[in-house]
C-alpha positions as CSV (number, residue, x, y, z in Angstrom):
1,X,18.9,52.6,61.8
2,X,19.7,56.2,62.3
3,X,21.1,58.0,59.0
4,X,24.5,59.4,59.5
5,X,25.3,62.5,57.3
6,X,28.8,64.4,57.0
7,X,28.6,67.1,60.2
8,X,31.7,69.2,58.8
9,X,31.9,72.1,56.3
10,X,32.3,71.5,52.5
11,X,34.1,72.9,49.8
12,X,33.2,72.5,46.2
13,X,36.0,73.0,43.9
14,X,35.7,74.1,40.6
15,X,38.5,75.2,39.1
16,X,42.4,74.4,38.8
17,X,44.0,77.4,41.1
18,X,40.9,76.6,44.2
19,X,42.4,72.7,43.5
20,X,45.8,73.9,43.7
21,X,44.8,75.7,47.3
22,X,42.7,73.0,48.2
23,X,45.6,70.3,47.7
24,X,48.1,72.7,49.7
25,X,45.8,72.5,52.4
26,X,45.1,68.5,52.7
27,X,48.8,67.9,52.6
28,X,48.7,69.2,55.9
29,X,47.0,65.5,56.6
30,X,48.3,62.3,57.5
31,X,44.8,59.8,56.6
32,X,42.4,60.7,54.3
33,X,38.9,59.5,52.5
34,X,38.5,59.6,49.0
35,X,35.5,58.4,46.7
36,X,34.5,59.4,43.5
37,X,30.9,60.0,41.7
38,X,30.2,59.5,38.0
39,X,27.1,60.8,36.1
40,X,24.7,57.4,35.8
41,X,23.9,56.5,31.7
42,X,20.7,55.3,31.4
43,X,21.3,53.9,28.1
44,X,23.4,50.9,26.7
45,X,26.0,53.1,24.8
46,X,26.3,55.9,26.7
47,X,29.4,56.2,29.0
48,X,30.5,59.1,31.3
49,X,34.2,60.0,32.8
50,X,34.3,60.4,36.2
51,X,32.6,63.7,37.2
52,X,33.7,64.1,40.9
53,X,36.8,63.0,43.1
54,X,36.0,63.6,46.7
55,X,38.5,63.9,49.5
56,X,37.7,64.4,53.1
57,X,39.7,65.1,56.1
58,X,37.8,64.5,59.5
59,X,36.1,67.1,59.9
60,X,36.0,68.5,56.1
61,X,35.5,67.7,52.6
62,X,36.5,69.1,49.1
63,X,35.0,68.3,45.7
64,X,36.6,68.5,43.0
65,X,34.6,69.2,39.9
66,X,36.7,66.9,37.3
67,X,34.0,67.4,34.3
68,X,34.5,71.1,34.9
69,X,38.5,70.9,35.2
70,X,40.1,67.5,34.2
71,X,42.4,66.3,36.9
72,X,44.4,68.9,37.7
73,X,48.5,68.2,38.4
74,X,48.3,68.8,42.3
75,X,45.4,66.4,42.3
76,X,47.2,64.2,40.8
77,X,50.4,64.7,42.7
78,X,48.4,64.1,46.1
79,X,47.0,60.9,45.0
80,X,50.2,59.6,44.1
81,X,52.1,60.7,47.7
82,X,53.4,57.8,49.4
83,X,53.2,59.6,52.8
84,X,49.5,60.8,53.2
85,X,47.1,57.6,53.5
86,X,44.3,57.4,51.5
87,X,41.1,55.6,52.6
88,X,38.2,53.8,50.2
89,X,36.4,51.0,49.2
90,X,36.3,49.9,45.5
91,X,39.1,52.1,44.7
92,X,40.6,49.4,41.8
93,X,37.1,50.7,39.9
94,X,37.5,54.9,40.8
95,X,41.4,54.6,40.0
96,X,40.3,52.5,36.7
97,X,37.8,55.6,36.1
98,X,40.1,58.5,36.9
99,X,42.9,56.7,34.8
100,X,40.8,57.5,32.0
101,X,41.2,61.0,32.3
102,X,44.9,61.3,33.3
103,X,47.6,59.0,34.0
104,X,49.2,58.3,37.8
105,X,50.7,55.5,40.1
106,X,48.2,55.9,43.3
107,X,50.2,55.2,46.5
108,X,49.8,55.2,50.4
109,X,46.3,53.4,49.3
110,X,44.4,51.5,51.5
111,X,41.3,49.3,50.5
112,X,38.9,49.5,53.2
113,X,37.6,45.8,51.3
114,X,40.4,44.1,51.9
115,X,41.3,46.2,55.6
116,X,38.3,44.6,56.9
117,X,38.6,41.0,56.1
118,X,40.8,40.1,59.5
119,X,37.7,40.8,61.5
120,X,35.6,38.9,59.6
121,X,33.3,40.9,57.7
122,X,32.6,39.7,54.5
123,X,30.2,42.6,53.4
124,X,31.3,44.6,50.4
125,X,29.0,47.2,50.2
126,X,30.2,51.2,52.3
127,X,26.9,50.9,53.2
128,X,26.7,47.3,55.4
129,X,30.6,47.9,56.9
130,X,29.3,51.4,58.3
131,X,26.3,49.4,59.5
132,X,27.7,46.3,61.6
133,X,30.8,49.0,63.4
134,X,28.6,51.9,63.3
135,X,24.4,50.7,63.6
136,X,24.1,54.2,61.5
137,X,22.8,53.8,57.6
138,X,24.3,55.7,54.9
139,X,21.8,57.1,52.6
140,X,22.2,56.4,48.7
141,X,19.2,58.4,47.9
142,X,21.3,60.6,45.4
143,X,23.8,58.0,43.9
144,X,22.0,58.0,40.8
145,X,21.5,62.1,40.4
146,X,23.4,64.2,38.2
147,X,27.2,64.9,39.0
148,X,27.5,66.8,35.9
149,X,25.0,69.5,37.1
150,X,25.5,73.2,36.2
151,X,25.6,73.5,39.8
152,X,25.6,70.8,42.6
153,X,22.5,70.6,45.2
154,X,23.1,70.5,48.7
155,X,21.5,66.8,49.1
156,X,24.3,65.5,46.5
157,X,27.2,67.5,48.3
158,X,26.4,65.9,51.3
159,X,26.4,62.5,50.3
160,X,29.5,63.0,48.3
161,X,31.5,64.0,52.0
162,X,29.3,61.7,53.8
163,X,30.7,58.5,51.5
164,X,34.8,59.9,51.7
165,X,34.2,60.9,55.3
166,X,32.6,57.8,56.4
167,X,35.8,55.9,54.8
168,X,37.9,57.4,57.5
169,X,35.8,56.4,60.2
170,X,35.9,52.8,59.3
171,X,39.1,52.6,59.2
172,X,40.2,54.5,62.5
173,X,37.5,52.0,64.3
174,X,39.0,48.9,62.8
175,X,42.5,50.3,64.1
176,X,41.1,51.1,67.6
177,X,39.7,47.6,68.0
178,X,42.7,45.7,66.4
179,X,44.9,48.2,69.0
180,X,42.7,46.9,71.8
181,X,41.4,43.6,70.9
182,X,38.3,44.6,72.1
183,X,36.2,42.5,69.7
184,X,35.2,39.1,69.0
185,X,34.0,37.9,65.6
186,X,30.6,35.7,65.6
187,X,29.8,33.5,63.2
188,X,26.0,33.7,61.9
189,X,24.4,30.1,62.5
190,X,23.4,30.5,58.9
191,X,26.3,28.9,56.7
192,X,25.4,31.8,53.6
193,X,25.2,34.6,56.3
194,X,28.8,36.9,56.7
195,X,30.0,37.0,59.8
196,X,29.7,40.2,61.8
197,X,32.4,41.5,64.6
198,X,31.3,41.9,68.4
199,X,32.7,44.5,70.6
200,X,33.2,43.1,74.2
């Protein structure tokens, strides 16, 4: 499958005022796609807090550095406004995560899991939803880099927006085909297979 990779522009964010201007800014936005990255431990008793929150509008996306800058207030304040949707998948585990380094009551959340269970997909994984609506792979080439880099590299940037971006997508396709009913979901003749959906 082709590889699909954020086309927009991205903004890394580093400290609390360019998160307070960046948060002005994505207000302006009815649906968005968050995800967040944590620095891998490759050892038993190491642990690391959450080192990046992404949020992406369609056709942009902002990092914000949380090792470098905590969670600032607006942050904080955007992820708990009722009005402006917020798209991901896992987000019980990058809530628990981010919890650890402030307290909030996310709202206008939507779990792109459990939004895709009505049309039959079973798959967990970003990777195999984006696959059966999409026939485009997301690469996870850098999932396992370092998010706590002095500086991040322009491969981990852009699968950082690709992942929040890639949230939105989902979730306007699955609205367009449960607004049409332009789909059909086919069960695999294998009993252990998921089923996948059908456009007609």
């Amino acid at each position: 499958m082709p590889k699909v990779v954020f086309p927009g522009k991205i903004h890394v964010v580093n400290t609390p005022w360019e998160a307070e201007t960046a948060v002005t800014y994505l207000k302006q936005y009815p649906l968005l796609g968050i995800d967040t990255e944590t620095r891998p431990s490759f050892t038993k008793w190491q642990n690391h807090q959450v080192a990046l929150l992404q949020v992406a509008t369609p056709e942009e996306c902002f990092l914000f550095r949380l090792n470098l800058m905590g969670i600032p207030l607006p942050v904080l304040l955007l992820l708990e406004n009722p009005h402006i949707t917020k798209v991901g998948l896992s987000l019980k585990d990058d809530f628990m995560m981010l919890h650890k380094r402030a307290p909030f009551e996310p709202r206008g959340i939507v779990e792109l899991q459990e939004f895709v269970r009505p049309f039959g997909i079973q798959e967990m994984s970003l990777q195999k939803i984006y696959a059966i609506l999409f026939g485009e792979k997301i690469s996870k080439g850098q999932r396992l880099s370092n998010w706590e880099a002095q500086t991040l590299t322009i491969p981990q940037q852009q699968y950082a927006a690709t992942d929040a971006w890639t949230c939105i997508n989902i979730y306007r396709k699955l609205q367009e085909l449960e607004a049409s009913g332009d789909y059909e979901i086919e069960e695999l003749p294998d009993e252990t297979a998921d089923s996948t959906i059908q456009h007609s």
